[in-house]
N, C-alpha and C positions, 0 to 999 in steps of 0.2 A: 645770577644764581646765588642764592645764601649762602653763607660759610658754615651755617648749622646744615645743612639738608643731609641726609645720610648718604652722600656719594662725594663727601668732603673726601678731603686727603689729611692723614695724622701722620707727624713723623717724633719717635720718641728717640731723644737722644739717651745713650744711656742705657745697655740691657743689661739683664739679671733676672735672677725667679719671681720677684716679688713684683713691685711698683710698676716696671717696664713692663715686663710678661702680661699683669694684670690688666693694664692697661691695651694693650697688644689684642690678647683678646677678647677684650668690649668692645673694644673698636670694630673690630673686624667684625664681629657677631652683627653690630649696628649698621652694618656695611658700609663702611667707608674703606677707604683704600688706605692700609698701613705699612711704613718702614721702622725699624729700628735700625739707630748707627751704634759702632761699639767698636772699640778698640779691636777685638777679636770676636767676627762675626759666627765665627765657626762654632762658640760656646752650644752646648748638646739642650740648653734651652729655647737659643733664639733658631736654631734648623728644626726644634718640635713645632717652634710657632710656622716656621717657613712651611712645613708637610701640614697641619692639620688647621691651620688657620690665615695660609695663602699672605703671609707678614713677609715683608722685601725685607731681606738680613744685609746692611750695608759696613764697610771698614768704615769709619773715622776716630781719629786721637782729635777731638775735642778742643783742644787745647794749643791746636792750631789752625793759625787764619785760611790758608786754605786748604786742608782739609776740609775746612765748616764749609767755606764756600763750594766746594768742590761737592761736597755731601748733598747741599741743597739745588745745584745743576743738576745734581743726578736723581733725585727727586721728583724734582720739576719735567724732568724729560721724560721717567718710567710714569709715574702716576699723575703728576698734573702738580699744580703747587699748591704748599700746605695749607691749610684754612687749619688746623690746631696742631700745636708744637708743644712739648712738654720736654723739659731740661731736667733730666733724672740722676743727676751725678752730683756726687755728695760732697766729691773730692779728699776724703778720708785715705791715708796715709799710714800705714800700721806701725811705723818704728817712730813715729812723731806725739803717739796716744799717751796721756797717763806723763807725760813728760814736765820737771820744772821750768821753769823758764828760762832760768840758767843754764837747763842742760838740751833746752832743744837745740838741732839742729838748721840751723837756719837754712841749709839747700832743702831742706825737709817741710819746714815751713812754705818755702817759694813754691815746692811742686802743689803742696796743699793749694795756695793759693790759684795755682792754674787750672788746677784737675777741679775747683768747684766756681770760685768767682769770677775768673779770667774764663773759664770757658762758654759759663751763662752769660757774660759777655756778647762773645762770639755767636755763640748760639741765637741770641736773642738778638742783633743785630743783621744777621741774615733772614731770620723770622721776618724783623719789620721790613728790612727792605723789599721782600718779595711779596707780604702782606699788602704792604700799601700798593700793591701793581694789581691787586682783588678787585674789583668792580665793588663799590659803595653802595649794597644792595640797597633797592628804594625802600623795604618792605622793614628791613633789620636793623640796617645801616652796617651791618656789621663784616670786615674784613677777614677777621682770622680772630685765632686766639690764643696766647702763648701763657705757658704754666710753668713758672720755677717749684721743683718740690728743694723745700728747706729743712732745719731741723731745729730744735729746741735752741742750739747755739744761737741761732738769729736772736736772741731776745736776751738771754744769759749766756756767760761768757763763765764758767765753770772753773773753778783751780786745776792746771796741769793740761790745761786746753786750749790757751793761748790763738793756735797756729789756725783750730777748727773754730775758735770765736770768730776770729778776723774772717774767714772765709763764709761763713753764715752772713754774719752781721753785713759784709762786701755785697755779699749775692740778695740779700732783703734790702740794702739802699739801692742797688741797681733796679731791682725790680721795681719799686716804688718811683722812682724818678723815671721808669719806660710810662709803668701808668701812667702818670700823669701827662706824660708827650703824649702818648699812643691813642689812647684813650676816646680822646677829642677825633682822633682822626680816623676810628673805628675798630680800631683792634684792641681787645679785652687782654689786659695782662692782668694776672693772678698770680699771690704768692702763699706758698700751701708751706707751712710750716709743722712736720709733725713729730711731736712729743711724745716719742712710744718706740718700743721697738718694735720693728714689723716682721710677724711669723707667715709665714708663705706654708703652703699645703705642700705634705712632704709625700712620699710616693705612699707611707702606709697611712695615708689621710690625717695625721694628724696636721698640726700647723708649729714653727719650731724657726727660730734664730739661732745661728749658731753660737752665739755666746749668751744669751738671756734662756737657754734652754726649750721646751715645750710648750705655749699656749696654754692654760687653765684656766677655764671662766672668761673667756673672751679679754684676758690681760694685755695681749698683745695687737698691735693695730694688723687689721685686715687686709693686703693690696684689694682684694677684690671689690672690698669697699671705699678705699681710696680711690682705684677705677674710677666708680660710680659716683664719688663725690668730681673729680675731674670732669667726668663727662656732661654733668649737670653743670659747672659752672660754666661748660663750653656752649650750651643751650640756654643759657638767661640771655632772657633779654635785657637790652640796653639798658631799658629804666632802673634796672635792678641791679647792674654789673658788683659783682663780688670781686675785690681787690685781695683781700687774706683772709683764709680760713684756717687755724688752728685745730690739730685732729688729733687727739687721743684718747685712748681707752678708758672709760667711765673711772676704771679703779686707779688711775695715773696721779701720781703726788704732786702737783705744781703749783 
């Protein structure tokens, strides 16, 4: 069976309104069979996706090994094992932001680095292990597919950002070095880096980040078109595999 066919299994680490959610529900529309894991599955987003879009809402903290491991048993035994994985966690840190480097916290720093590079890690290592137990369709070739989403930091390291450079930059050299193992052996890793801030649709329709304010003129990046970029790089074929796509909004300064 392909790993593209629409009765794959997608499992997104990492929920929230936005990129998870949106994700969440293409998938499911597309019929495949989806989980999200999340530190606290109870959030009043991922139990909307559980009631109207049939999304298995699962606990894991990320950021340990077995947890992960544990997360992707549980997976494997309700839905089947994953053929796309998407690693959604950013690992941001609120009292570490805007910080000198003289005045960061270095426990602060550490968590940073768990909550994004250590845990895409994690994540990404039980992907391939249960990936490569796929069958090497004759037709695809293709096992599964695993998606790190990243951020501007993977590439610039920003004054007062230190802790979130290291953790980008961490989580883009991981990626890049699965590619190139993986790859050959059939499983497509991608690394989505997006430069924008992303507005999610708020209940009176408009679209809105909580610190970059309102969407106007399509300023802010889309989940639901990020979705749809994920979903497409999960459906290339081989000869074509896309490693990094860089995503942001037309009117974006970089």
């Amino acid at each position: 069976m392909s790993a593209t066919q629409n009765n794959a299994v997608a499992l997104i680490v990492g929920g929230g309104p936005g990129i998870s959610a949106s994700c969440a529900r293409l998938f499911a529309k597309e019929g495949m069979k989806v989980a999200v894991a999340a530190r606290n599955p109870d959030k009043p987003v991922l139990q909307e996706l559980a009631r109207n879009a049939g999304v298995r809402c699962l606990p894991c903290d990320a950021r340990e090994p077995e947890e992960v491991e544990r997360l992707f048993e549980a997976v494997t035994a309700d839905l089947g094992r994953p053929t796309l994985v998407v690693h959604n966690i950013d690992g941001r840190v609120a009292d570490i932001f805007r910080k000198e480097i003289t005045e960061a916290d270095p426990k602060l720093v550490l968590d940073t680095l768990r909550n994004s590079a250590y845990s895409a890690f994690l994540v990404g290592q039980q992907a391939a292990k249960s990936m490569l137990k796929n069958p090497d369709d004759n037709v695809t070739g293709h096992r599964g597919t695993i998606i790190f989403t990243n951020a501007s930091g993977a590439f610039k390291g920003y004054p007062k950002s230190g802790a979130f450079a290291m953790a980008c930059h961490g989580k883009a050299g991981l990626a890049q070095s699965m590619a190139r193992e993986l790859m050959p052996q059939g499983i497509h890793v991608a690394h989505v880096p997006i430069d924008a801030a992303i507005g999610w649709t708020q209940e009176d329709g408009s679209r809105a980040h909580r610190m970059a304010g309102t969407a106007v003129d399509d300023n802010m990046a889309d989940p639901e078109y990020i979705a749809a970029t994920y979903l497409q790089l999960h459906r290339q074929h081989r000869s074509t595999w896309t490693f990094e796509v860089v995503l942001r909004p037309w009117v974006e300064d970089w």
